[in-house]
N, CA, C, O and CB atoms as a CASP TS submission, in Angstrom:
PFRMAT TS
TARGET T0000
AUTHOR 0000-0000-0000
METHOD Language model
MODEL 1
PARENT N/A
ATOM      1  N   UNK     1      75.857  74.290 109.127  1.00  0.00           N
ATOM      2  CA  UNK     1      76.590  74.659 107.934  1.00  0.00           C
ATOM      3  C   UNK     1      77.914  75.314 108.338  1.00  0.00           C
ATOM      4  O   UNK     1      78.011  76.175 109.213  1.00  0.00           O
ATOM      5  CB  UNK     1      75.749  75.607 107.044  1.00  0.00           C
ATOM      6  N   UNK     2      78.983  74.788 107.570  1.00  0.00           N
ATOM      7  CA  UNK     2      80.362  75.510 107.930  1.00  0.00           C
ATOM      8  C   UNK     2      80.909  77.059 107.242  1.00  0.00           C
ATOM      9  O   UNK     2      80.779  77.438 106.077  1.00  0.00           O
ATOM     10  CB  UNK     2      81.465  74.414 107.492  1.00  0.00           C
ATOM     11  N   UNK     3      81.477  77.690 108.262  1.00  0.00           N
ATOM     12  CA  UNK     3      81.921  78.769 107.992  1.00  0.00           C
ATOM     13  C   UNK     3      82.302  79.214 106.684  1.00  0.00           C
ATOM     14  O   UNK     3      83.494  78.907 106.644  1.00  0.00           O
ATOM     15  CB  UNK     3      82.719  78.862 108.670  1.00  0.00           C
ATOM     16  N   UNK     4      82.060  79.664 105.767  1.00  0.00           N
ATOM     17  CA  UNK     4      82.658  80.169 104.512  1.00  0.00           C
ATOM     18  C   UNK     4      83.978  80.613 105.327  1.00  0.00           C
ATOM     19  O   UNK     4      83.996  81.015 106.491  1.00  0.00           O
ATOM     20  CB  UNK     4      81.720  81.464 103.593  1.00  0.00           C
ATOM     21  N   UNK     5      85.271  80.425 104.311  1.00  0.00           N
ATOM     22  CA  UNK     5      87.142  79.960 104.239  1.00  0.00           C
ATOM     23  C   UNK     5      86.979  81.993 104.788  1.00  0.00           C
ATOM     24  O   UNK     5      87.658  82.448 105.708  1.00  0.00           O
ATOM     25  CB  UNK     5      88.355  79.189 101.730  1.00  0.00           C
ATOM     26  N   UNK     6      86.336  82.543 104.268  1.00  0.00           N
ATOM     27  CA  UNK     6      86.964  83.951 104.356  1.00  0.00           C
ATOM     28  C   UNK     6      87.244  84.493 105.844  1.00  0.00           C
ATOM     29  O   UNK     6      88.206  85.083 106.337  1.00  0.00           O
ATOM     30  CB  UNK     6      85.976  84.987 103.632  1.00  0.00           C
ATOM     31  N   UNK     7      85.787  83.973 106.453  1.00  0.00           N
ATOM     32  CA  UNK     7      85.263  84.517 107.706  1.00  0.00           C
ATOM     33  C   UNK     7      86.153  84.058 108.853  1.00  0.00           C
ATOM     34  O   UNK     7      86.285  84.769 109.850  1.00  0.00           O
ATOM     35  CB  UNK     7      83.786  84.073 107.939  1.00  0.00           C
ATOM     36  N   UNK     8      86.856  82.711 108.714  1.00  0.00           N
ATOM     37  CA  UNK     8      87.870  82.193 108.987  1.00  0.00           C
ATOM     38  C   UNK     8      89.324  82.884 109.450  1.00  0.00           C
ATOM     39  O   UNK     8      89.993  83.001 110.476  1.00  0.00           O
ATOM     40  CB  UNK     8      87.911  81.567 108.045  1.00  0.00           C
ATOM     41  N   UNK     9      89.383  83.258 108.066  1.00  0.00           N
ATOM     42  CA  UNK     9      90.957  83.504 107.869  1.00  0.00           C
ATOM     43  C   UNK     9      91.230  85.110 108.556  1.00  0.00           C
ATOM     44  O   UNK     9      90.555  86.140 108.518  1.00  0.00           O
ATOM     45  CB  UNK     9      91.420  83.436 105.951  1.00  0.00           C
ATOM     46  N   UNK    10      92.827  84.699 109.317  1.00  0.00           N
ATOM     47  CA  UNK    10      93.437  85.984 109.578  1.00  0.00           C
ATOM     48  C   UNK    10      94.175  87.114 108.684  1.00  0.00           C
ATOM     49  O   UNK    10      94.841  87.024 107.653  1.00  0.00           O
ATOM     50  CB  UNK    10      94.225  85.673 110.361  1.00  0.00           C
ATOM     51  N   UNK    11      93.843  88.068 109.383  1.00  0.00           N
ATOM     52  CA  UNK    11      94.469  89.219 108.347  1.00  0.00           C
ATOM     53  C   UNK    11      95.536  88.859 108.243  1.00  0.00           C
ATOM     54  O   UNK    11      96.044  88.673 107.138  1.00  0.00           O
ATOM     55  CB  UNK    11      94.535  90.674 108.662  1.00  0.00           C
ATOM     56  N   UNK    12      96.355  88.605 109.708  1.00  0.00           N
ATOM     57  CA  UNK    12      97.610  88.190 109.643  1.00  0.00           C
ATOM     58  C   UNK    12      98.343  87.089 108.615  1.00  0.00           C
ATOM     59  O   UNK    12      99.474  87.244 108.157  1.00  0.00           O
ATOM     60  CB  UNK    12      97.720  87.827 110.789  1.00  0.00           C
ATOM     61  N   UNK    13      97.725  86.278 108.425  1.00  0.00           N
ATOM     62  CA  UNK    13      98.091  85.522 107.326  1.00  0.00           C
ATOM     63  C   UNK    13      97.673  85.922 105.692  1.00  0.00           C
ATOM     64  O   UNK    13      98.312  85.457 104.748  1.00  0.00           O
ATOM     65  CB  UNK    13      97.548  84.260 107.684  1.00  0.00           C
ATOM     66  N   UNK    14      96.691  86.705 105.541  1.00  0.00           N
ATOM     67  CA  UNK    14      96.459  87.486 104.219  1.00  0.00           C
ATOM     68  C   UNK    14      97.311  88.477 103.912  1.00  0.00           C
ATOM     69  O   UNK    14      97.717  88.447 102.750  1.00  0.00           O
ATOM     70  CB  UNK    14      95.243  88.091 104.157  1.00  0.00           C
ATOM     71  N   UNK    15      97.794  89.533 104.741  1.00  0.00           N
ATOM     72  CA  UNK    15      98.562  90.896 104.786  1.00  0.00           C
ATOM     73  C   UNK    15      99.515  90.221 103.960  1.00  0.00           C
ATOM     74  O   UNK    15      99.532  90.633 102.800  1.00  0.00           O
ATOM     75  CB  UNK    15      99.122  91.641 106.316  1.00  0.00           C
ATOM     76  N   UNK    16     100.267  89.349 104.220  1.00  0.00           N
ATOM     77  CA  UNK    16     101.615  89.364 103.110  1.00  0.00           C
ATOM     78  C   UNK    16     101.529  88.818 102.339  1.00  0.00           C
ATOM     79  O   UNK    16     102.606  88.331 101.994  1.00  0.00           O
ATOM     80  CB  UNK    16     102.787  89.006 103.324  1.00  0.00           C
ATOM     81  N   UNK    17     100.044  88.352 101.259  1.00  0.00           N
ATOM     82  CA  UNK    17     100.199  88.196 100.199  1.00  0.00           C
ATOM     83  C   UNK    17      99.744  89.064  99.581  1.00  0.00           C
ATOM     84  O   UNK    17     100.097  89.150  98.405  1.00  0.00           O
ATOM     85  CB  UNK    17      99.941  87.302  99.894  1.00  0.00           C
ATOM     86  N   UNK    18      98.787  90.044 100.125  1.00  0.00           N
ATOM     87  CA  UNK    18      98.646  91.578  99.763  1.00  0.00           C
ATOM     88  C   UNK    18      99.658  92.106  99.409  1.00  0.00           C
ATOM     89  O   UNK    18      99.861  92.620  98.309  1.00  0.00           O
ATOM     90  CB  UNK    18      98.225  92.407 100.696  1.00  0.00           C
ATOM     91  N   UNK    19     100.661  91.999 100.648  1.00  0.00           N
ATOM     92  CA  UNK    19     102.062  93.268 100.274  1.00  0.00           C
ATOM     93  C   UNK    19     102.517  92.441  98.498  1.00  0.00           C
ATOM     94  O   UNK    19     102.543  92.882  97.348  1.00  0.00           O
ATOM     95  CB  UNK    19     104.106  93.085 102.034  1.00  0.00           C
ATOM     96  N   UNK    20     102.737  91.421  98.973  1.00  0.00           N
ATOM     97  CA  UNK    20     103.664  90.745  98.097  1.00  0.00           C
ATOM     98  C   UNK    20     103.180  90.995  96.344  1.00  0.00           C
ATOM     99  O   UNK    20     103.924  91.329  95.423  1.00  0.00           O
ATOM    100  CB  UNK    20     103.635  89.033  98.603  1.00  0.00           C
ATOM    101  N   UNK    21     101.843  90.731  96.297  1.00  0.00           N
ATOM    102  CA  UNK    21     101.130  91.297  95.343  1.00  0.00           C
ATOM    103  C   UNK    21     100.880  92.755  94.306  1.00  0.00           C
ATOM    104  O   UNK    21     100.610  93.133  93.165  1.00  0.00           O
ATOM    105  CB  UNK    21     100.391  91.121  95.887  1.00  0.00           C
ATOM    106  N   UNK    22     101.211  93.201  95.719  1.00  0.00           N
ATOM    107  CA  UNK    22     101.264  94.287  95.259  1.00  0.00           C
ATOM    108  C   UNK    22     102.407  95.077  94.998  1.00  0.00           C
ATOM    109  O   UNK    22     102.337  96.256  94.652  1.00  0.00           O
ATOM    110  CB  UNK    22     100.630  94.776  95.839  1.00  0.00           C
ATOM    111  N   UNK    23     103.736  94.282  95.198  1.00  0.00           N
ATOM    112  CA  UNK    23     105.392  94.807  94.813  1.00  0.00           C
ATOM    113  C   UNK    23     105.758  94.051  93.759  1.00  0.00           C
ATOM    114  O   UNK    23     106.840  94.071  93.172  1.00  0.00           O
ATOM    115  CB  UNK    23     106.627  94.578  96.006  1.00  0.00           C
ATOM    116  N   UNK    24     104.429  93.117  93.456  1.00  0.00           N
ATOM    117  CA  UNK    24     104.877  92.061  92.366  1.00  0.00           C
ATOM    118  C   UNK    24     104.126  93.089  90.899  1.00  0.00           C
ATOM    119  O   UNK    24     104.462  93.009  89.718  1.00  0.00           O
ATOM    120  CB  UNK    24     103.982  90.047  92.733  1.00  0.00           C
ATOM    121  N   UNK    25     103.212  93.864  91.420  1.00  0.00           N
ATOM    122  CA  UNK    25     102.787  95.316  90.633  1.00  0.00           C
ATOM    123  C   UNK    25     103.453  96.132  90.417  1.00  0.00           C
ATOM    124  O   UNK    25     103.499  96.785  89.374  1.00  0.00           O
ATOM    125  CB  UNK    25     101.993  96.058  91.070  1.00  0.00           C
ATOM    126  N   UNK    26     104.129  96.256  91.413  1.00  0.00           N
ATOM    127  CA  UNK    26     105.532  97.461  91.004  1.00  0.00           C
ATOM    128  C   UNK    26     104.806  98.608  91.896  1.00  0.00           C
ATOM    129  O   UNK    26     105.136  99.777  91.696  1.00  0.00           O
ATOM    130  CB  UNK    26     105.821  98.081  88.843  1.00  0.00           C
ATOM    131  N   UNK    27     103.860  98.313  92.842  1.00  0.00           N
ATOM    132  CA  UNK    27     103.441  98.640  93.951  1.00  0.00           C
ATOM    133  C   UNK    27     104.607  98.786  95.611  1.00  0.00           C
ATOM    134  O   UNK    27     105.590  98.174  96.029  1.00  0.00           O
ATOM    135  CB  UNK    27     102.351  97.589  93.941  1.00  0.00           C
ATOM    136  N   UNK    28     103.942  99.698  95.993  1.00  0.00           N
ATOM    137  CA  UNK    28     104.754  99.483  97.608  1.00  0.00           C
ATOM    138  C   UNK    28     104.134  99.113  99.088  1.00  0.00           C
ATOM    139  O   UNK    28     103.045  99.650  99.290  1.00  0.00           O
ATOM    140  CB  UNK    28     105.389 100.844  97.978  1.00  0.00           C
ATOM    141  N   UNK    29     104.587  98.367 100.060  1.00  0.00           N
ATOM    142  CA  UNK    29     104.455  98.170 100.830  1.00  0.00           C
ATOM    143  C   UNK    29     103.406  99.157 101.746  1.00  0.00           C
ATOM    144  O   UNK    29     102.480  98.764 102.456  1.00  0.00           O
ATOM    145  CB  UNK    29     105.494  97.925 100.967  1.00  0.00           C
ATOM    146  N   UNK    30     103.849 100.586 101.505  1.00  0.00           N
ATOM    147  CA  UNK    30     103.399 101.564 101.997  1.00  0.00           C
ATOM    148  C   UNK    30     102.161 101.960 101.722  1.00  0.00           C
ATOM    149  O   UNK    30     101.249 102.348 102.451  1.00  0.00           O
ATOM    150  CB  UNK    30     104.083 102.332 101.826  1.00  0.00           C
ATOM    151  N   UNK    31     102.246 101.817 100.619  1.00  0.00           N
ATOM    152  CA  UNK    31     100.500 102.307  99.530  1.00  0.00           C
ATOM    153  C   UNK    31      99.322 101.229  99.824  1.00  0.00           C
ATOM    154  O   UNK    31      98.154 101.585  99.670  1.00  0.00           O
ATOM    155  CB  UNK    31     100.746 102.122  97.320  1.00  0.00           C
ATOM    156  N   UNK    32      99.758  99.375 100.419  1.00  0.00           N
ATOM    157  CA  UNK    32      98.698  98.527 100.512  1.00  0.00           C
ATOM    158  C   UNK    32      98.728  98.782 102.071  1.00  0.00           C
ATOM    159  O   UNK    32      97.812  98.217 102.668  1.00  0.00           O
ATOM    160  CB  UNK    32      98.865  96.943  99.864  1.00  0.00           C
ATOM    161  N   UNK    33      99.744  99.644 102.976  1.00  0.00           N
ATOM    162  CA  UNK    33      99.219  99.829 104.291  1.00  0.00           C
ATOM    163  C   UNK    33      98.157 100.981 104.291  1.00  0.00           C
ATOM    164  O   UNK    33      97.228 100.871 105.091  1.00  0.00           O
ATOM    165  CB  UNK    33     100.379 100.125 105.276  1.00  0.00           C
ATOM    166  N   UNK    34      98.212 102.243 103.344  1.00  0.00           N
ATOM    167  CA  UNK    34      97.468 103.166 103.665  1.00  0.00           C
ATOM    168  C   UNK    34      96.138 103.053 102.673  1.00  0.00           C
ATOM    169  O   UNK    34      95.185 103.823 102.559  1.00  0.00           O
ATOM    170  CB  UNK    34      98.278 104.431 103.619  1.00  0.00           C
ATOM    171  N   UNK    35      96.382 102.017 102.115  1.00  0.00           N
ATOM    172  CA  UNK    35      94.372 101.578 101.612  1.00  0.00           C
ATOM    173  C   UNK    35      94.316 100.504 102.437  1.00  0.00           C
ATOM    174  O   UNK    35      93.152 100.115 102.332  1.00  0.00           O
ATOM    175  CB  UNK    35      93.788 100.926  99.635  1.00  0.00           C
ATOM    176  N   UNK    36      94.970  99.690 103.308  1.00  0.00           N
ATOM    177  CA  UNK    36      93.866  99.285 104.866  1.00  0.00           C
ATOM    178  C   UNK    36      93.468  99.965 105.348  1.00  0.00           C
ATOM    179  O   UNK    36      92.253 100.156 105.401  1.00  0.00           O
ATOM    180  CB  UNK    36      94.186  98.738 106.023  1.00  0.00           C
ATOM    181  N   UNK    37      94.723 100.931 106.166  1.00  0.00           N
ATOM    182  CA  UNK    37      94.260 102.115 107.233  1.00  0.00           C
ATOM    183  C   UNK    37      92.923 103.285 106.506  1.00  0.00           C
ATOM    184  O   UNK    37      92.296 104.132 107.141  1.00  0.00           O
ATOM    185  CB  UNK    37      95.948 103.182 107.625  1.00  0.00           C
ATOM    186  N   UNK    38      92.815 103.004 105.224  1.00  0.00           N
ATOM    187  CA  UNK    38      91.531 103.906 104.495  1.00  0.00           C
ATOM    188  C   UNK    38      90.617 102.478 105.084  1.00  0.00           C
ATOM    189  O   UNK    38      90.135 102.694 106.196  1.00  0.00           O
ATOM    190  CB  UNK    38      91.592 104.361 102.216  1.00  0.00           C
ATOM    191  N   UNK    39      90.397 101.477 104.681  1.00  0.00           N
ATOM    192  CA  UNK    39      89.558 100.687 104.841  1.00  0.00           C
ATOM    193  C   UNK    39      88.918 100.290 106.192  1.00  0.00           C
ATOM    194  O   UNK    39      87.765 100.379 106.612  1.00  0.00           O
ATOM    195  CB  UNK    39      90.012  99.851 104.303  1.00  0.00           C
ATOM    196  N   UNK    40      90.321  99.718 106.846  1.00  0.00           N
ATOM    197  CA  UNK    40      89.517  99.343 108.443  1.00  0.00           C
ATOM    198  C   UNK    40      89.494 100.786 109.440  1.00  0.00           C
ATOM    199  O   UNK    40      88.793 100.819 110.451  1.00  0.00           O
ATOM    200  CB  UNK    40      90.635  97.904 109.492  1.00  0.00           C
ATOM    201  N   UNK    41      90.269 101.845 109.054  1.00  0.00           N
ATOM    202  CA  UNK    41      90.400 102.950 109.534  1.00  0.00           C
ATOM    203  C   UNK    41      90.808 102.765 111.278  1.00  0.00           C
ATOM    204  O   UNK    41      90.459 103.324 112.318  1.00  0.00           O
ATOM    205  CB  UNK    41      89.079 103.697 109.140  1.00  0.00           C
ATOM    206  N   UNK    42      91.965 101.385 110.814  1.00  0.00           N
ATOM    207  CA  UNK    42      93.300 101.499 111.702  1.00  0.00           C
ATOM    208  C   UNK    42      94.267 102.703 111.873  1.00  0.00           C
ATOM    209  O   UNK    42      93.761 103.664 111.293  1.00  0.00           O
ATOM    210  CB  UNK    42      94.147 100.545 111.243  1.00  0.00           C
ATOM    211  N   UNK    43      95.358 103.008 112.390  1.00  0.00           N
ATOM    212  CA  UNK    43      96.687 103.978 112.561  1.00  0.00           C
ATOM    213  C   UNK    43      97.708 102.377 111.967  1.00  0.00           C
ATOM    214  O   UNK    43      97.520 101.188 111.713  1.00  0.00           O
ATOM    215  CB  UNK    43      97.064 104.831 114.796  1.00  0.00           C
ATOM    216  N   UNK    44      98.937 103.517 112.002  1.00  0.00           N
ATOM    217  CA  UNK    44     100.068 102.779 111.449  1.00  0.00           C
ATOM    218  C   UNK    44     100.170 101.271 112.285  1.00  0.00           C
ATOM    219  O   UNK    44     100.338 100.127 111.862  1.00  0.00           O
ATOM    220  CB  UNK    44     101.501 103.759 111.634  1.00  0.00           C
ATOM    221  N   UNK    45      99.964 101.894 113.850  1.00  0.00           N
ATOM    222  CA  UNK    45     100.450 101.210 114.717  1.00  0.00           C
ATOM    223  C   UNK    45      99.705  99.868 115.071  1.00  0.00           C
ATOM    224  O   UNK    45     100.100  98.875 115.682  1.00  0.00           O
ATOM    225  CB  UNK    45     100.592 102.024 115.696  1.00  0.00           C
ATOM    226  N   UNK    46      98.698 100.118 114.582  1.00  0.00           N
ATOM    227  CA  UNK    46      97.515  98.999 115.071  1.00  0.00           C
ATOM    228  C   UNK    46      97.958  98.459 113.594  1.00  0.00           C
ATOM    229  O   UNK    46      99.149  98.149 113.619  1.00  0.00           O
ATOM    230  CB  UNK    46      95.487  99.546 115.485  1.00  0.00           C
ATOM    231  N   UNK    47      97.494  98.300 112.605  1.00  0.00           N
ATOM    232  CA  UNK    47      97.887  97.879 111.430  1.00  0.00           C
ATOM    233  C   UNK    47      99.216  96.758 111.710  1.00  0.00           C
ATOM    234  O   UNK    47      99.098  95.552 111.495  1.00  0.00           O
ATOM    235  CB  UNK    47      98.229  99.219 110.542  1.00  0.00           C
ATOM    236  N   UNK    48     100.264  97.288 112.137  1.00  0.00           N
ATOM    237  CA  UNK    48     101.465  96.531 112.216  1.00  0.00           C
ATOM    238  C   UNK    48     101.161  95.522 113.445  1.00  0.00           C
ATOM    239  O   UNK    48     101.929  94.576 113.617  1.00  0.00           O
ATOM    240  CB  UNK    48     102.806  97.520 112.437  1.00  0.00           C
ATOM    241  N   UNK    49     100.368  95.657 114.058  1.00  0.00           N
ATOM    242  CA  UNK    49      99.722  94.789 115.271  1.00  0.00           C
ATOM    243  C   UNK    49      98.962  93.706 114.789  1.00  0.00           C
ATOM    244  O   UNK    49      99.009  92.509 115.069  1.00  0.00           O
ATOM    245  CB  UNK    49      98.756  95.601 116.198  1.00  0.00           C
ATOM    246  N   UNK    50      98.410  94.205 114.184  1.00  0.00           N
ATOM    247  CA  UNK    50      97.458  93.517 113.676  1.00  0.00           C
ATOM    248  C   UNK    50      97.932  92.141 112.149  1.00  0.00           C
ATOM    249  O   UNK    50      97.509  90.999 111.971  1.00  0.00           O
ATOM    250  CB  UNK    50      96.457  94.858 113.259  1.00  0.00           C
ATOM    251  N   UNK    51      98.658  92.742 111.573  1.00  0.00           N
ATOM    252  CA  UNK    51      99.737  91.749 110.740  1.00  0.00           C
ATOM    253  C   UNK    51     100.679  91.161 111.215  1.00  0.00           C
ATOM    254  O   UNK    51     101.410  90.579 110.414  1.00  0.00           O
ATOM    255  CB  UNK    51     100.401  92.260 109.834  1.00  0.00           C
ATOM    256  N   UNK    52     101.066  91.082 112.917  1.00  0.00           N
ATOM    257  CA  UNK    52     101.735  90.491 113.208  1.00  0.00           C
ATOM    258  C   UNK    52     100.489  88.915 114.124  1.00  0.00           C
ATOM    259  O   UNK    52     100.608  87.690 114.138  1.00  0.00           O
ATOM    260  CB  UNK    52     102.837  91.575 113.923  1.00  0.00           C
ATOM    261  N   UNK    53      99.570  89.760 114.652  1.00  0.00           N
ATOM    262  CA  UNK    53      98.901  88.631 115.092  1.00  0.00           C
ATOM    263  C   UNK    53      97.788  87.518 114.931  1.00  0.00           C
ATOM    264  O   UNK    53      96.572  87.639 115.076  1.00  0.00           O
ATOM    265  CB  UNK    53      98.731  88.939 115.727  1.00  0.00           C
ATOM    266  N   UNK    54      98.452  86.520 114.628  1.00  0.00           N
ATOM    267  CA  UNK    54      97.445  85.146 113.936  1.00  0.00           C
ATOM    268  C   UNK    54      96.274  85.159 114.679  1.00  0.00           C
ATOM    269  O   UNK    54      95.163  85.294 114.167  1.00  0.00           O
ATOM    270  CB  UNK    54      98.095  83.450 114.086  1.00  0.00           C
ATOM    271  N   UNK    55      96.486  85.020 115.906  1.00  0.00           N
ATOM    272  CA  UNK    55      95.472  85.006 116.732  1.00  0.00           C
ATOM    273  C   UNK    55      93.685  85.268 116.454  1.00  0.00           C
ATOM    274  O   UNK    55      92.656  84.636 116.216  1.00  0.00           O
ATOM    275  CB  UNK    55      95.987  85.880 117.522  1.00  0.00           C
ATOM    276  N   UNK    56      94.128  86.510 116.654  1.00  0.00           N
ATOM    277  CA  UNK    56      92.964  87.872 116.592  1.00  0.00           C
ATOM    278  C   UNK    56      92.556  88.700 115.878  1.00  0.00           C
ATOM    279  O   UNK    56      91.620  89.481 116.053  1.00  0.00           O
ATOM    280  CB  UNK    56      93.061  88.668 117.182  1.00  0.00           C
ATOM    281  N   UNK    57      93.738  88.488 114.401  1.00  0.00           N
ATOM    282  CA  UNK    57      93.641  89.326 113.515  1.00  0.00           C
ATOM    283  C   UNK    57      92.426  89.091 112.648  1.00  0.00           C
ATOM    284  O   UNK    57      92.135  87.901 112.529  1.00  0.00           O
ATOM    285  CB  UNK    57      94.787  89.353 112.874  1.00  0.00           C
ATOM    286  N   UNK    58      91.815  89.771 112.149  1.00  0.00           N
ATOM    287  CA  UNK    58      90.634  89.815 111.088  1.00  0.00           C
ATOM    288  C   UNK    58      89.920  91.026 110.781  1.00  0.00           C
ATOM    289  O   UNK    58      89.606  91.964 111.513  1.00  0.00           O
ATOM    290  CB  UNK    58      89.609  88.956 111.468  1.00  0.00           C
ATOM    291  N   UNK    59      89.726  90.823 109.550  1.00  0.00           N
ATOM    292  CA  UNK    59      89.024  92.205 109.145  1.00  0.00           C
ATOM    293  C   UNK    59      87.838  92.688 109.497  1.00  0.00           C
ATOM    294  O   UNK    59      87.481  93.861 109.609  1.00  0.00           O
ATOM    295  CB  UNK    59      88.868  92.305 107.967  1.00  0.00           C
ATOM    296  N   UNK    60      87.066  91.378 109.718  1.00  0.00           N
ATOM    297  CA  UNK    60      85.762  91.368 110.100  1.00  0.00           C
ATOM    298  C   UNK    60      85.546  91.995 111.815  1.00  0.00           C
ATOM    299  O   UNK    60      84.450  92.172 112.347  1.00  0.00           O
ATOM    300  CB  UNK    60      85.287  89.769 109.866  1.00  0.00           C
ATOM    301  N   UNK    61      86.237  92.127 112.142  1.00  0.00           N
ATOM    302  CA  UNK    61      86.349  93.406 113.409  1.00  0.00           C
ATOM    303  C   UNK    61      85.777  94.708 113.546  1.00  0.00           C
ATOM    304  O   UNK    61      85.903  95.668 112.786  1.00  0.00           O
ATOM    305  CB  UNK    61      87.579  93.858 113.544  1.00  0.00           C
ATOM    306  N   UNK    62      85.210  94.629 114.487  1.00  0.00           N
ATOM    307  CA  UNK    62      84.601  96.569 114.455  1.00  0.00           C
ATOM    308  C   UNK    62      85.595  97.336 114.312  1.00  0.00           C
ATOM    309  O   UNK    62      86.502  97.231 115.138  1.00  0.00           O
ATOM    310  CB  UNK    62      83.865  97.326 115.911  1.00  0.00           C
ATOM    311  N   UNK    63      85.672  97.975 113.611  1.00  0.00           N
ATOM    312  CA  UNK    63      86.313  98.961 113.246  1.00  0.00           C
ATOM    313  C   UNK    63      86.094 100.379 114.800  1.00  0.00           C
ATOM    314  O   UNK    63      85.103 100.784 115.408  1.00  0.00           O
ATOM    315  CB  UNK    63      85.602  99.288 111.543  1.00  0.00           C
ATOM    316  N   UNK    64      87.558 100.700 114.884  1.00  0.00           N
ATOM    317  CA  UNK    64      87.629 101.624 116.438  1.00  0.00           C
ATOM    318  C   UNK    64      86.689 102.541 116.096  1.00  0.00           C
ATOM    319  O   UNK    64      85.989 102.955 115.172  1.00  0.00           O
ATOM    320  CB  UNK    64      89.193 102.489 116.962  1.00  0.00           C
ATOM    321  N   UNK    65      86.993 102.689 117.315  1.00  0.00           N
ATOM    322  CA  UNK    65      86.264 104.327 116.955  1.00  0.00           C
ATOM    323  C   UNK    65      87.410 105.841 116.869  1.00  0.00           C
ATOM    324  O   UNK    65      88.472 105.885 117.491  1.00  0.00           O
ATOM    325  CB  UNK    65      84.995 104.716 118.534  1.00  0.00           C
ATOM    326  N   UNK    66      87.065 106.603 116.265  1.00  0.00           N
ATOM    327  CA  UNK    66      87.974 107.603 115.814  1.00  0.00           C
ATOM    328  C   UNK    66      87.786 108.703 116.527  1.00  0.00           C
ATOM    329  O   UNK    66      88.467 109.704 116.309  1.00  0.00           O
ATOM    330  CB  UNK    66      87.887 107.903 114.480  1.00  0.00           C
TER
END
């Protein structure tokens, strides 16, 4: 049986329809980075790493340790 589309897909390619979505709210860029960093309980820096890379990016990742 094939992968359900979600389990698939990179953050990296989701993140900017998040942002976009959410400035199309009258939302900011800033506010859909700091409910990831609440969610995957990334830093700024990994976050921006992580939306830049197709690769490896996914949510479904262990989350670091803190």
């Amino acid at each position: 049986m094939a992968k359900h589309r979600i389990y698939t897909t990179s953050f990296a390619s989701v993140y900017p329809l998040y942002v976009a979505k959410a400035e199309k709210k009258g939302r900011t860029k800033a506010e859909v980075d700091e409910v990831v960093r609440w969610l995957t309980g990334y830093n700024q820096k990994r976050l921006e790493a992580r939306s830049r890379n197709e690769r490896t990016s996914n949510l479904s990742s262990p989350k670091p340790l803190v």
